[in-house]
TIVOTOR-82379 format. One record per atom (N, C-alpha, C): residue in three letters; x, y, z. Coordinates in pm, whole numbers, plus 50000, padded with zeros to 5 digits. Example, Ala and Ser with C-alpha at 12.3 -4.5 7.8 and 13.67 -1.06 7.14 Angstrom:
2
ALA513194943150780 ALA512304955050780 ALA513204967050780 SER512854977550708 SER513674989450714 SER512905000350787 
This chain:
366
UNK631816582735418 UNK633016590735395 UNK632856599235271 UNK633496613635274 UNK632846625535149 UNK634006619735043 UNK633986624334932 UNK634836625634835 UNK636446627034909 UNK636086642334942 UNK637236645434996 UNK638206642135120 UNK637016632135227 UNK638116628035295 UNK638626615235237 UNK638336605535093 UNK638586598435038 UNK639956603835002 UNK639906613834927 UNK641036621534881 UNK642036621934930 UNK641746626135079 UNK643456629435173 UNK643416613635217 UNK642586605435223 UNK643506593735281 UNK644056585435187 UNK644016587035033 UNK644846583434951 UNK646166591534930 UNK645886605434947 UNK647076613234967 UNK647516609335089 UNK647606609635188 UNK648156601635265 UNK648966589035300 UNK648426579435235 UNK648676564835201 UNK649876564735114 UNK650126576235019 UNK651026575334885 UNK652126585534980 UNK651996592435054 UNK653246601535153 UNK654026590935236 UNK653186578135278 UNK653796570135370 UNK654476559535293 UNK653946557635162 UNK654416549135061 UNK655596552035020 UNK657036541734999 UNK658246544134987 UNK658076538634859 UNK658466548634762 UNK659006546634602 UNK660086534734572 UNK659456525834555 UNK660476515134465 UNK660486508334376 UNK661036497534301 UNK660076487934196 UNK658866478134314 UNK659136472734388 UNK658166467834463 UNK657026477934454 UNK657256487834482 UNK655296495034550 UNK654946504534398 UNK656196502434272 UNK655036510434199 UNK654106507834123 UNK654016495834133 UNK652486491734045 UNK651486496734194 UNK651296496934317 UNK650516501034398 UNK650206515334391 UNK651356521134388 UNK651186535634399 UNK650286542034267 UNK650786536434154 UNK649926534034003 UNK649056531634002 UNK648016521234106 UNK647046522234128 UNK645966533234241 UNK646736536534304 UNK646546549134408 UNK646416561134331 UNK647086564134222 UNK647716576734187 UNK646236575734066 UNK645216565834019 UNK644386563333961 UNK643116562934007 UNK643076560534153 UNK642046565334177 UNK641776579234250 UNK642726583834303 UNK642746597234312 UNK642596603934219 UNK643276598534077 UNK642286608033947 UNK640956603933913 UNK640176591033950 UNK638956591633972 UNK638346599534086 UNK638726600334185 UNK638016609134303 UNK637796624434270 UNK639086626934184 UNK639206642134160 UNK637986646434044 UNK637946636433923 UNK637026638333820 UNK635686640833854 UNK635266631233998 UNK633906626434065 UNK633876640634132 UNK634736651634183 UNK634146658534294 UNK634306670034214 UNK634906672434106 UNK635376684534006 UNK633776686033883 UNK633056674033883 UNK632346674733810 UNK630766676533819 UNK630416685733770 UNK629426694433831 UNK627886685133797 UNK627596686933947 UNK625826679534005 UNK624996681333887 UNK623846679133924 UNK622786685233817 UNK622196697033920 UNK622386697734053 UNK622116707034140 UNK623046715934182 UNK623926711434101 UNK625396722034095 UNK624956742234057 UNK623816738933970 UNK623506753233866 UNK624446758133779 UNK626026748133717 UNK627016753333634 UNK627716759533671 UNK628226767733558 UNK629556774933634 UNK629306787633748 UNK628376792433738 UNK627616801233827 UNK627566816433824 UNK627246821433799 UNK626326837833802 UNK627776848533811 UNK627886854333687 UNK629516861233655 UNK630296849133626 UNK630636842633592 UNK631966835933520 UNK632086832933414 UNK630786825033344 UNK630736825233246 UNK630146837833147 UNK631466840033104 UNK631046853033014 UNK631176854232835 UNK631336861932774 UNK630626860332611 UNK632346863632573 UNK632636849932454 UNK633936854032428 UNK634276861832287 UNK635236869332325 UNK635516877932181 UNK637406876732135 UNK637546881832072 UNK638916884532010 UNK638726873231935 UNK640326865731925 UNK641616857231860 UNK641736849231925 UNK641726853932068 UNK642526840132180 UNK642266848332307 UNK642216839132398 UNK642026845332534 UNK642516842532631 UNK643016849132716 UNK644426848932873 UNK643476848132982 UNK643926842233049 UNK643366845033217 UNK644286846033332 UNK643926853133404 UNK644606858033485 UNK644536850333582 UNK645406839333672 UNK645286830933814 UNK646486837133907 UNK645926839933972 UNK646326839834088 UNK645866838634276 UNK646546843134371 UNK646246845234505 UNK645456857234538 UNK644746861934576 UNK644376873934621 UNK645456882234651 UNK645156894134590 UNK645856906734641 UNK647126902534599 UNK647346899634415 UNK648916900334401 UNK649076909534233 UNK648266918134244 UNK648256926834133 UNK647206925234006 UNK646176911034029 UNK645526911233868 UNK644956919433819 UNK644316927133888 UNK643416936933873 UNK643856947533854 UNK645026954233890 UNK646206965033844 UNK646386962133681 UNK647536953433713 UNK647136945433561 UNK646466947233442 UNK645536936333437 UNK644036938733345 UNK643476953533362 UNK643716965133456 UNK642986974733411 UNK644056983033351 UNK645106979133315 UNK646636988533275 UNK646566982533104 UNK646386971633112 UNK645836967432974 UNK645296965832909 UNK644236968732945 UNK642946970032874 UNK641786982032907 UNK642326986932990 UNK641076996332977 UNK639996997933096 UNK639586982533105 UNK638646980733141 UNK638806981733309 UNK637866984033373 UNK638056986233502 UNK637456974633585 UNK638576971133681 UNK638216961033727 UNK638606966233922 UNK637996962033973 UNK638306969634093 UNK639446968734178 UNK640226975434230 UNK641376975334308 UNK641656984034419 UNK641996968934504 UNK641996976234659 UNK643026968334714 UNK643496973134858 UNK644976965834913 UNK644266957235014 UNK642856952534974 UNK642696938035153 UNK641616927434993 UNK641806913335060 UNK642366901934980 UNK640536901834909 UNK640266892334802 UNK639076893434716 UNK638176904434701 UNK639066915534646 UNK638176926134524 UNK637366916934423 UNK637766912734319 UNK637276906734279 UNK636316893134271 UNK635376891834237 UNK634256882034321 UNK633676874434127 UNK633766879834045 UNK633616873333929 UNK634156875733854 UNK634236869133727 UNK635456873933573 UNK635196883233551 UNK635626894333517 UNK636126901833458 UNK636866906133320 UNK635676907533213 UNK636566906133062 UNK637076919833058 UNK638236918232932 UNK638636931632890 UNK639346926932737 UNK639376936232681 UNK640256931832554 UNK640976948132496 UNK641906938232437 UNK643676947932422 UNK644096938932288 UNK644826948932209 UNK644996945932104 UNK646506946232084 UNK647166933132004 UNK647826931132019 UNK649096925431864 UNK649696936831815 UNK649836938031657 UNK648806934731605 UNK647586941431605 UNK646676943531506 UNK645976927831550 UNK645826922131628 UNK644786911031699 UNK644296912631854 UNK642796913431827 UNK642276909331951 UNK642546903932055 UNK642906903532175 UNK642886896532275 UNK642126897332379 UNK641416883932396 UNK640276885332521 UNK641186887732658 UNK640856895132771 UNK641626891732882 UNK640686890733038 UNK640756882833092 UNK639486877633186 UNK640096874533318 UNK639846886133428 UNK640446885633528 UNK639726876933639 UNK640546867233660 UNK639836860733753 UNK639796862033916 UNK638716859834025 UNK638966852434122 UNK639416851734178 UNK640156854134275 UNK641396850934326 UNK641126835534418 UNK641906823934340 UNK641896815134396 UNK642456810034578 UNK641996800534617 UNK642936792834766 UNK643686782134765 UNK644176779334853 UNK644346769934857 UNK643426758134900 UNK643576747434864 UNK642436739634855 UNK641526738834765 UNK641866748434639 UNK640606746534510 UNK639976736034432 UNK641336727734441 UNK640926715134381 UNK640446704834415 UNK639836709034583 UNK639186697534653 UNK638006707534712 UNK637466716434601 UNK636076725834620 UNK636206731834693 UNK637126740334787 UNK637256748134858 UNK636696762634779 UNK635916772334857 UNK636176785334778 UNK635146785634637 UNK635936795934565 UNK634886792334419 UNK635976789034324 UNK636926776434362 UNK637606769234315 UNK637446764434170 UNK636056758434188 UNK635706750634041 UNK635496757033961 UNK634426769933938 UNK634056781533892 UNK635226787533805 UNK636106791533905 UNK637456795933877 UNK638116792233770 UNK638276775633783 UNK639356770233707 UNK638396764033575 UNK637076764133577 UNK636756761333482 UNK636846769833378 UNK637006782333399 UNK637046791933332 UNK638516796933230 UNK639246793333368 UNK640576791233313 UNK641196778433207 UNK640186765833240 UNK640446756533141 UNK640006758832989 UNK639146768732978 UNK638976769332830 UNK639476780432790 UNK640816786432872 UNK641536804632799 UNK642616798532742 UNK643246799032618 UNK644406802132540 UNK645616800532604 UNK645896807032713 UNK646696813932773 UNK646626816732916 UNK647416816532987 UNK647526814233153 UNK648336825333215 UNK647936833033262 UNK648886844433328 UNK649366836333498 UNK650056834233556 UNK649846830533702 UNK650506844833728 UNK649916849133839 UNK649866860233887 UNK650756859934001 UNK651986862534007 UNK652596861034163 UNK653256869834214 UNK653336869634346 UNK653896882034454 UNK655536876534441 UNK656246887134415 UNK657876883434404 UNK658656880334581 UNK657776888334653 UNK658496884534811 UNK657816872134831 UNK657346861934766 UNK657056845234786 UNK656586837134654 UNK657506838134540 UNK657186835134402 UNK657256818634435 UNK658356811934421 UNK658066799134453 UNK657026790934509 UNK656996793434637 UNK656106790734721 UNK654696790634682 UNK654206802134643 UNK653066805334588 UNK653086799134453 UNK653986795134378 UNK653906786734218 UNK653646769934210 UNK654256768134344 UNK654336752034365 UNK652786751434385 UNK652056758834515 UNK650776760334552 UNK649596758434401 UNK649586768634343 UNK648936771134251 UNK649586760734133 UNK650116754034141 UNK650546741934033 UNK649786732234060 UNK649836729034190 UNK649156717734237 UNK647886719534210 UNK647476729234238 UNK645506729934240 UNK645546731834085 UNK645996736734000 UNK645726734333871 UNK645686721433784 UNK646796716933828 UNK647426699333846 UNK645886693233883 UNK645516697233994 UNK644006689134019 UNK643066691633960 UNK643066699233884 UNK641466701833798 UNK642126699633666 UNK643586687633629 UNK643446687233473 UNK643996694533424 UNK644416706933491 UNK645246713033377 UNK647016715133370 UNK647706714033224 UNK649206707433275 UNK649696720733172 UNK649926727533262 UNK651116739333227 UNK652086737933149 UNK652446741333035 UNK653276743932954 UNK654186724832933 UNK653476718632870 UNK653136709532855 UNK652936702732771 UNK653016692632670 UNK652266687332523 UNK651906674532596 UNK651006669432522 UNK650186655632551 UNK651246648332562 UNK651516639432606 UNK652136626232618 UNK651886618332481 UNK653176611832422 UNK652496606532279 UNK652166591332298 UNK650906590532324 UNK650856577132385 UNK649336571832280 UNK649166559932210 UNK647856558232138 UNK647396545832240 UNK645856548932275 UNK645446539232381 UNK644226535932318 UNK643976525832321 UNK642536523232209 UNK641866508432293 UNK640886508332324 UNK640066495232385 UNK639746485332279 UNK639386477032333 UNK639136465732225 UNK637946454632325 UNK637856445232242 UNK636606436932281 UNK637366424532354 UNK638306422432336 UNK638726408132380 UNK640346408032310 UNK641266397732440 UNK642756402732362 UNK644006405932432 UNK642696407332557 UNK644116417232677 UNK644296425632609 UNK645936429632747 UNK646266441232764 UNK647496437232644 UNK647406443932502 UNK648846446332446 UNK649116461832433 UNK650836459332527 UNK651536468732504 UNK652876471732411 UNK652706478732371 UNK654286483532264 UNK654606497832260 UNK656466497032247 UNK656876507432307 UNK657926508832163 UNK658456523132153 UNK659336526432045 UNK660246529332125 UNK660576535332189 UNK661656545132305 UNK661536532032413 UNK662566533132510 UNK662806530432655 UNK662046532232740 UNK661406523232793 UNK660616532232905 UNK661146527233037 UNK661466537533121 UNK662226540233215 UNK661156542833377 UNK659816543733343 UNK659206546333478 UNK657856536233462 UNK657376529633358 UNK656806521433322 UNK656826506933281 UNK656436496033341 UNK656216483333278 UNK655266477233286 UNK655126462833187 UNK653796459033228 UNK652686454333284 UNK653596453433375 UNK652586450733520 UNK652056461033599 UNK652696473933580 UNK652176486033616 UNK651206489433540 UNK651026490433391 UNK650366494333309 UNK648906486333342 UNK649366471333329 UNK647506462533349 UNK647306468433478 UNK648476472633585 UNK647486475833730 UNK646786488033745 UNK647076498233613 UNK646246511033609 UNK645066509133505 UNK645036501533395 UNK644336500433336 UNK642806490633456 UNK643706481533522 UNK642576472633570 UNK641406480233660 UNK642326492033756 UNK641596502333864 UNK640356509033777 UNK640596512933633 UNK639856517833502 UNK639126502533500 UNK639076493233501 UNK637936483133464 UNK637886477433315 UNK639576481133277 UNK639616482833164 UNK640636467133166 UNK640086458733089 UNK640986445833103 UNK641296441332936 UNK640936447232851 UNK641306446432692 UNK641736454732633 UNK642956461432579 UNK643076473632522 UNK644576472132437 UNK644946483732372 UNK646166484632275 UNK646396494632304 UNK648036498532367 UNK648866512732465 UNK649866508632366 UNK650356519032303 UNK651916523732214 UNK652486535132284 UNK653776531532315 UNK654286542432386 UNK655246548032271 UNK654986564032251 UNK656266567732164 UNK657096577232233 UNK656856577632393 UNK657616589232482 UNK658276578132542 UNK658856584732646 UNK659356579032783 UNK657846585132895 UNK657116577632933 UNK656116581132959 UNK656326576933126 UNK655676581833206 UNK655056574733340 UNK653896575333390 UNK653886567433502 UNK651886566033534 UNK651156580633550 UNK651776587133566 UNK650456602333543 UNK650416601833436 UNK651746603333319 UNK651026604233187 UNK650006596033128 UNK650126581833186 UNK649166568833108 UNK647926574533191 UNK648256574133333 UNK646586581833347 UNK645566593633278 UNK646506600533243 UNK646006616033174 UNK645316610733107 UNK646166600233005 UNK645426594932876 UNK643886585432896 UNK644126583432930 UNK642916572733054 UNK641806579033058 UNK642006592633124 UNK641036599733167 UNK640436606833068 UNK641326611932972 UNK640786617332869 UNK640986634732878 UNK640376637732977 UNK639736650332984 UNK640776662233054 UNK642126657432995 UNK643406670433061 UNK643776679232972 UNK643506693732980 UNK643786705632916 UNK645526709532914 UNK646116710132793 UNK647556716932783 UNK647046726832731 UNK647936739932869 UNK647806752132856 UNK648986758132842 UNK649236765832779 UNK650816774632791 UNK650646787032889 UNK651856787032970 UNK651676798433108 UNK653416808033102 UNK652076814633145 UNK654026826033193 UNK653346828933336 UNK654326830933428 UNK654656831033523 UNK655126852633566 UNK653956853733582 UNK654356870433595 UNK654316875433756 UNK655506879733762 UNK656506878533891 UNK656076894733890 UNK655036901733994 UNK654596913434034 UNK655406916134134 UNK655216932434137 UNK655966940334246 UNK657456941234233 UNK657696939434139 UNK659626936034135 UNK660126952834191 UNK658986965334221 UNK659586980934259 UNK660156974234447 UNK659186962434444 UNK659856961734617 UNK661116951934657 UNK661936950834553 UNK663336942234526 UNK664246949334461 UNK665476941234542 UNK666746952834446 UNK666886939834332 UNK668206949634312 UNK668806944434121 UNK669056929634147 UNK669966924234244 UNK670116915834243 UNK669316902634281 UNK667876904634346 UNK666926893834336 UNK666236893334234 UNK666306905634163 UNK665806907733996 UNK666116897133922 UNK667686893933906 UNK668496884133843 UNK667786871633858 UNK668026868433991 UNK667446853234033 UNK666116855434004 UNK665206859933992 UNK663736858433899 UNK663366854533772 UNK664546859833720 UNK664876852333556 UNK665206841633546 UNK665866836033662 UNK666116819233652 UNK664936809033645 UNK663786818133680 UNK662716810033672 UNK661666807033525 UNK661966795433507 UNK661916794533362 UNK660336796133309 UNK659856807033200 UNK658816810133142 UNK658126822333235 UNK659106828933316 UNK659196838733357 UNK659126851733347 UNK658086863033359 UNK658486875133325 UNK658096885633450 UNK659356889733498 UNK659096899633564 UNK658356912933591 UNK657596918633628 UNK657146936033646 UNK656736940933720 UNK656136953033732 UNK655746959633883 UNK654346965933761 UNK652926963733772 UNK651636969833751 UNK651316983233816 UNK652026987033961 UNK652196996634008 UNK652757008233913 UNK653897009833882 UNK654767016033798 UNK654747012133691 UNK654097001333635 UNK654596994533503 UNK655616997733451 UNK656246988933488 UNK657406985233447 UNK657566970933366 UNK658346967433263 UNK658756956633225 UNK657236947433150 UNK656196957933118 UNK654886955133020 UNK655056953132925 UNK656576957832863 UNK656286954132693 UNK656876938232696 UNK658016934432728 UNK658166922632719 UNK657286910332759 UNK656546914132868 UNK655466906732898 UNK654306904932800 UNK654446918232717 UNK652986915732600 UNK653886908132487 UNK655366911732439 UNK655856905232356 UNK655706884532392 UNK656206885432513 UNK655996866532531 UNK654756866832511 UNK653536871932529 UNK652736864832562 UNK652076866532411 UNK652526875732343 UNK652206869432146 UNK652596858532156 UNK654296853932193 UNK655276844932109 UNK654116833132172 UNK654086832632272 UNK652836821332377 UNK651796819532285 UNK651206822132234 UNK649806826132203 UNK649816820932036 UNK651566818831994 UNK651116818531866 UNK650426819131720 UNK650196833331747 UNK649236835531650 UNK650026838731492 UNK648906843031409 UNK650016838831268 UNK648946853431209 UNK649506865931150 UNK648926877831077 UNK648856875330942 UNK647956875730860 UNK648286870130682 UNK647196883130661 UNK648386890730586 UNK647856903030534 UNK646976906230334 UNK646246911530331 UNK645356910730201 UNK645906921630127 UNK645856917430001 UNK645816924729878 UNK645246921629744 UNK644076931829773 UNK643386929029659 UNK644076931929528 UNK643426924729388 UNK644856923629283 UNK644906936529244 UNK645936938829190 UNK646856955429113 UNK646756964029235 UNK646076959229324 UNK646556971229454 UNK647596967129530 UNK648346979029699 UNK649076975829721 UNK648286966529885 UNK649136956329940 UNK648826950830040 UNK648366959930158 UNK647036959630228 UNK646786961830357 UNK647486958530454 UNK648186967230497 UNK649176964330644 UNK648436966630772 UNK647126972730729 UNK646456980930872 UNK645376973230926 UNK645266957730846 UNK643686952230929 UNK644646937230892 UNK645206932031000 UNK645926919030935 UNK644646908130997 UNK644446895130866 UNK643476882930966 UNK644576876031023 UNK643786877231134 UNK645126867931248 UNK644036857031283 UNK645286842631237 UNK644116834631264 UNK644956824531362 UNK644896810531469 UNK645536804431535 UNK646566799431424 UNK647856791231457 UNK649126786531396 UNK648576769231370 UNK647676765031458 UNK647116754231391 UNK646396752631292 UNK645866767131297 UNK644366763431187 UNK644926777631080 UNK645986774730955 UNK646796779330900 UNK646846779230808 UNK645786772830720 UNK645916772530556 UNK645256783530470 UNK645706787330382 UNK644716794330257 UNK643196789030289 UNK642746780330255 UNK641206777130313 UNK640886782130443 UNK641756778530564 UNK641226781130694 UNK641046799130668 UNK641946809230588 UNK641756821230561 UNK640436822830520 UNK640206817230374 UNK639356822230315 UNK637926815830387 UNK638016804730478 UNK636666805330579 UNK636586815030683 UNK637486826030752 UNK637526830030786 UNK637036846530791 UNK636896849130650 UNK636696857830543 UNK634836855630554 UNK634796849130457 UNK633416843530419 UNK633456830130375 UNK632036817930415 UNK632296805630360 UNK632056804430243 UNK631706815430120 UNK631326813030000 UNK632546819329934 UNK633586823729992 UNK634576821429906 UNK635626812029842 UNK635216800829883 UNK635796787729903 UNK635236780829743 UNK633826783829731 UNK633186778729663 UNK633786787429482 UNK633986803229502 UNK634626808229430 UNK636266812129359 UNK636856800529461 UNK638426799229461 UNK638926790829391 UNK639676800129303 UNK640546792129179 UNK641616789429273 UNK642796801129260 UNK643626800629332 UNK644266813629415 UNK645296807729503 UNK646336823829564 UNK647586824829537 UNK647576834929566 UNK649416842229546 UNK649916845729650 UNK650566843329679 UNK651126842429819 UNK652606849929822 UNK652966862429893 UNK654166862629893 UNK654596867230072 UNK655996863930118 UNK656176862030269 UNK657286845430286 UNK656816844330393 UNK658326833830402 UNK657946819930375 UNK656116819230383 UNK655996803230315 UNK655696808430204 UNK655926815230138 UNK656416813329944 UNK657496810829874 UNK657686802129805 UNK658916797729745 UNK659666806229613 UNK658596818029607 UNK659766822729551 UNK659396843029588 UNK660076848829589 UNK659766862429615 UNK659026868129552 UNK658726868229446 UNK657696876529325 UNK656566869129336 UNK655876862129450 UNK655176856629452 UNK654916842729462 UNK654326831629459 UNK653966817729470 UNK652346812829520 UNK652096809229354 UNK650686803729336 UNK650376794829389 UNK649326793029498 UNK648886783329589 UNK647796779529559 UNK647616767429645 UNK646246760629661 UNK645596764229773 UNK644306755829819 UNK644066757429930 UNK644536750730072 UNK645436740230022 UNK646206738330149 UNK647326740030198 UNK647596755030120 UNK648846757530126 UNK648816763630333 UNK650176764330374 UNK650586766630470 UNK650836779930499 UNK650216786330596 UNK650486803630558 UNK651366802730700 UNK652606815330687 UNK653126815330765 UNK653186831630829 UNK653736837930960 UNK652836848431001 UNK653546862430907 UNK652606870830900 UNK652666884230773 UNK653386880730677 UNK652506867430674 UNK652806869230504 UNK651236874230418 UNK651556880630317 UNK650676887130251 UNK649646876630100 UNK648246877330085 UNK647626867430035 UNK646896877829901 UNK646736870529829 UNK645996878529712 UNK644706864529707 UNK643666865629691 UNK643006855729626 UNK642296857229474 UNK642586848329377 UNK641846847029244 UNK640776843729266 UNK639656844029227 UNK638546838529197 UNK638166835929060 UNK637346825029044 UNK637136812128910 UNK636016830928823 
């Protein structure tokens, strides 16, 4: 039996399975090895040859978007309206056959933009160039889903799922869960919050399917068995997505409305472009990036080349490595003025100070 018909007869087994306290330590164990089956068939042979010939391509900017969607629902309109770059476009289904980079700038930062593929259904059980696809998409910044407005739903649930199967969890934060193995000891569990879809007989019956019979699980969410699995597995990407609802020129005003109900949503037509700026505005706010503008001393601040660096990696140091690594070695201190400075005329920092976005940096040197 292949991987994949392993696959549907556990999917299967869990459709016929009635949700209760009785069957969910079973289903917990079902729902575990289907994330083993998925890891086993998602993960590339040694006769695989990688991601394969066009996909993997050379990355540039700040941060980088990818474009997912169905065939023939505008990416390629799109990415060539924003960047420049030409990517081919035609009205019958896979123009596109490999990534496609482009980059567009965005308040004074780079952005990679990498049109993908047009995925199927069935990607996440190797259909197509499924894996290729989404591997590509697992290491972008940023998630465009690409959808046709005369079947947005439909087509979102679709493309959730196959993303869902290769690991990746849409707009999303980790589960706060600390899981740590041990040598001997059992299974101890401890919880801060309620847990409402979890206990511990469910927990040893997912850990046991893992082979895992000693370990220490702290729950600080309200967690359930996909989340304890995620953690398990290790290897699940949180991506932030907007949901860009194409063609809106072939809908009136009032299905317009109901498109906005769909949450992380942005409407437009690539045809006409229409409704592009708000779409580039979310997809800064998405992207979180942070501008920290220079001024060298007795001059006035550069407004025209800001370092934009990620909102995680945010300190005076992470700047000045960013700069050069030998200025680190020459750093007394900074001056900082903007909204993480405590006082307006300035505020003398260290290097772990917290930069927050356009705010403006002077650096001293020893």
């Amino acid at each position: 039996m292949t991987t994949v018909q392993k696959i549907k007869d556990i999917e299967d087994e869990m459709a016929k399975t009635q949700k209760n306290k009785a069957t969910s330590a079973h289903l917990g164990i079902l729902k575990s090895k289907l994330a083993k089956l998925r890891r086993e068939l998602l993960t590339p042979t040694s006769s695989g040859g990688g991601a394969g010939v066009g996909f993997d391509v050379a990355r540039t900017g700040i941060a980088s978007v990818g474009f997912v969607g169905f065939p023939s629902v505008g990416k390629s309109s799109l990415m060539s309206g924003l960047t420049g770059t030409t990517s081919e476009v035609a009205a019958y289904e896979f123009t596109t056959l490999t990534t496609v980079p482009g980059t567009m700038n965005v308040h004074g930062a780079k952005v990679q933009i990498l049109d993908l593929p047009g995925i199927i259904e069935g990607a996440k059980d190797g259909k197509g160039r499924g894996r290729q696809v989404i591997a590509v998409a697992r290491s972008c910044n940023l998630l465009f889903l690409v959808l046709d407005v005369c079947k947005p739903l439909g087509d979102k649930k679709i493309i959730e799922d196959e993303l869902e199967g290769f690991g990746i969890r849409l707009n999303k934060s980790p589960p706060n869960i600390t899981f740590r193995k041990k040598d001997k000891g059992g299974i101890n569990m401890t919880n801060t919050v309620p847990l409402n879809h979890l206990d511990f007989d469910m927990v040893r019956a997912i850990l046991s399917e893992y082979k895992i019979h000693n370990a220490d699980v702290a729950f600080r969410c309200d967690a359930n068995e996909d989340d304890l699995i995620d953690v398990v597995e290790g290897n699940r990407i949180y991506i932030p997505a907007i949901y860009v609802l194409n063609k809106i020129d072939a809908i009136s005003i009032q299905e317009l409305d109901l498109l906005y109900r769909i949450p992380n949503s942005v409407p437009i037509s690539a045809r006409q472009w229409w409704n592009i700026d708000e779409l580039i505005e979310v997809m800064w706010e998405k992207l979180d990036l942070v501008r920290v503008y220079t001024k060298p001393r007795g001059q006035q601040p550069d407004y025209s080349s800001p370092v934009v660096l990620r909102s995680h990696r945010c300190t005076v140091e992470d700047f000045c490595q960013s700069i050069h690594k030998d200025i680190i070695k020459q750093f007394k201190y900074a001056i900082v003025w903007g909204t993480s400075a405590k006082h307006s005329r300035g505020h003398k920092a260290g290097l772990a100070h917290r930069l927050e976005d356009e705010d403006v940096l002077c650096i001293v040197k020893k």
